[in-house]
N, C-alpha and C positions, 0 to 999 in steps of 0.2 A: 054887669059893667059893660060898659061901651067899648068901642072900639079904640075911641083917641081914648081914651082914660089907658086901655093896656099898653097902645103905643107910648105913654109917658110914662109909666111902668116902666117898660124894659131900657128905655135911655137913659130913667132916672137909673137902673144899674149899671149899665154900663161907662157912665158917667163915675161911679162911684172910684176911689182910690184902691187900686190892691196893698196890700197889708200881707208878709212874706212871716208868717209864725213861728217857720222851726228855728230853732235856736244854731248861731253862727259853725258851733265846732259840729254839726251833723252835716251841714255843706261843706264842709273844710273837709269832712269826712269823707264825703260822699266822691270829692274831687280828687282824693289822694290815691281814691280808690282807682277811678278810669286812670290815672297816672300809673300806678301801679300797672294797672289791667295794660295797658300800652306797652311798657318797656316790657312785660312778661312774654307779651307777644315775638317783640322785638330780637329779645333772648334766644327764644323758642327757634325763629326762624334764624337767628345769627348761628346755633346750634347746627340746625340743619345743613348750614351753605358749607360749615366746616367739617360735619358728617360726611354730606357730596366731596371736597376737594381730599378729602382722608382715605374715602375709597380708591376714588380715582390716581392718590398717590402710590397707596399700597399696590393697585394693580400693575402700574408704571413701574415701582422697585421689584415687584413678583415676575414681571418682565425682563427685564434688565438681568437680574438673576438667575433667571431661564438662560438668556444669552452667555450670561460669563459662565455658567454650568459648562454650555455645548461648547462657547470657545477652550474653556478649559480642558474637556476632553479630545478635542479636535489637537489641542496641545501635545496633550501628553502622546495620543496615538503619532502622530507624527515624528515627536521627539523619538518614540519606539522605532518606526522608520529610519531615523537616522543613523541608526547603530546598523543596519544592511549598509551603508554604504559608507562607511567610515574611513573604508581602505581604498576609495577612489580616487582622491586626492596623490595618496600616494602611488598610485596605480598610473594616473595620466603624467605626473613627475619622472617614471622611470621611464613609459612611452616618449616623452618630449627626451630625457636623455638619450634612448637608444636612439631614436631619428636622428636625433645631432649629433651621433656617431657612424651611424649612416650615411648622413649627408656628407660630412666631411670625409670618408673613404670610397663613396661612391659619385660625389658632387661633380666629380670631371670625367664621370665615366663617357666615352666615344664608343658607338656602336657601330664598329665597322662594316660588320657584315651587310647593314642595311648601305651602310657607304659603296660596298663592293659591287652589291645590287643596282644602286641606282647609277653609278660609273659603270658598270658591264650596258645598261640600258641608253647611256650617253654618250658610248665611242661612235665618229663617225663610222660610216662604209667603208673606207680607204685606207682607217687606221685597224692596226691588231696591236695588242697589248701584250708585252713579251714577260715586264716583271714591274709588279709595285710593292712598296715599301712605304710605311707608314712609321712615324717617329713624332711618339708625344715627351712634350716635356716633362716632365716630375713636379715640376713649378712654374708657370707659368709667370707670373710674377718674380721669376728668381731676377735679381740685379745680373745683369753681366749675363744671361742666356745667350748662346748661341746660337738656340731654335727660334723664330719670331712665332710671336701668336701660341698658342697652346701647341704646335708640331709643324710637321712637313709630310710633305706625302710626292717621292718621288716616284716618277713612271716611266721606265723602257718602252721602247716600241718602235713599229714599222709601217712606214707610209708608202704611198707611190708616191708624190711630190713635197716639197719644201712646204707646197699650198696647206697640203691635207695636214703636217705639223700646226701652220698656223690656225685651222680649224680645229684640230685638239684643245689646244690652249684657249680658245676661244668658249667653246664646249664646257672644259673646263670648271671657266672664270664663271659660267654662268649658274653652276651649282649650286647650291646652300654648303656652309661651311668653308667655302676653299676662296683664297685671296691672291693676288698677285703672281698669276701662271708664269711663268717663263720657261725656254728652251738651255737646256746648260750645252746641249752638244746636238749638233742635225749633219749627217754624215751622209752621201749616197753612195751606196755597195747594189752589186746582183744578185737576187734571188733565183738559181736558177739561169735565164735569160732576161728574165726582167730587172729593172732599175730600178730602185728601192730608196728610200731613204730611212737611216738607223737612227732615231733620237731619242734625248733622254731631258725628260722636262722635269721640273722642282713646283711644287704650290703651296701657299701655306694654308695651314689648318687654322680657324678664326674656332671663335669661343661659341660662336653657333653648332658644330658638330657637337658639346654636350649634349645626352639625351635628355638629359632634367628629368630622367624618370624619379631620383631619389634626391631634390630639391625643389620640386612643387609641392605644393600645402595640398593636403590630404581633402581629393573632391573637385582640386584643382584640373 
């Protein structure tokens, strides 16, 4: 056979119709099956994604559960804690009442002696001090006192001139605690040969001479 004769051969097949043999329900078959085969897949892995988010829940709840474990004994140990101190409450209650039993009996305490000290260290040269007298009120506040300011604090004494009285007083005024100096009497008598003068001066005591040792706040 020649050559054009097999190339008319294979056109003349190729040419030819196909013709599909197997009967309709083996394709219909064959189709339900890749359908099938698909969603089983499909399954398979929707299976898995909820396998994954199942673990990762339960490790999340095994977690959490860990936590509320430790807070819960962290709980209770602490609740056991609170029974040591159960009586502080009332402990710091009877402290604030003793202080404000304190305060109110010692709230206007004057400490003279540092007064005494620091007036021995403020008389002039010229002046001697013969006798002083301190007088607090019991109330300072009382209606109708006839102490002004929390007391008075009178002072004897002896100068060489009228001057050296008005230096006292001046002296005085300039103190902490002490207000409104004045002369009630300035007399001149001789000491001896020398000329003297004998006076007796009044100051009052202000609300600054308290010590506030026992009404400042604890620290203060």
């Amino acid at each position: 056979m020649s050559l054009m004769t097999e190339t008319r051969a294979v056109l003349s097949l190729d040419s030819l119709p196909r013709v599909n043999l197997l009967p309709p329900e083996i394709a219909e078959s064959a189709r339900i099956r890749r359908i099938q085969v698909g969603l089983g897949g499909a399954v398979l892995a929707a299976v898995g994604v909820v396998a994954l988010l199942y673990v990762g829940a339960s490790s999340s709840v095994t977690k959490a559960q860990e936590e509320v474990d430790v807070a819960a004994t962290r709980h209770a140990t602490l609740q056991s804690e609170t029974v040591k101190y159960r009586d502080v409450t009332a402990v710091y209650a009877r402290a604030a009442a003793a202080q404000a039993m304190l305060t109110q009996a010692m709230g206007e305490e004057v400490r003279y002696s540092q007064f005494l000290n620091d007036l021995s260290l403020s008389v002039p040269d010229n002046v001697w001090i013969k006798n002083l007298t301190f007088t607090q009120a019991a109330s300072p506040a009382a209606v109708g006192s006839a102490i002004p300011g929390i007391g008075t604090v009178t002072v004897s004494g002896v100068g060489f001139k009228h001057d050296d009285v008005a230096v006292w007083l001046e002296s005085l005024a300039s103190q902490k605690g002490y207000t409104n100096p004045y002369f009630t009497n300035s007399t001149e008598a001789l000491l001896g040969t020398r000329r003297t003068v004998n006076f007796t001066s009044t100051a009052s005591l202000t609300s600054a001479a308290y010590s506030g040792r026992y009404t400042k706040p604890a620290g203060g």
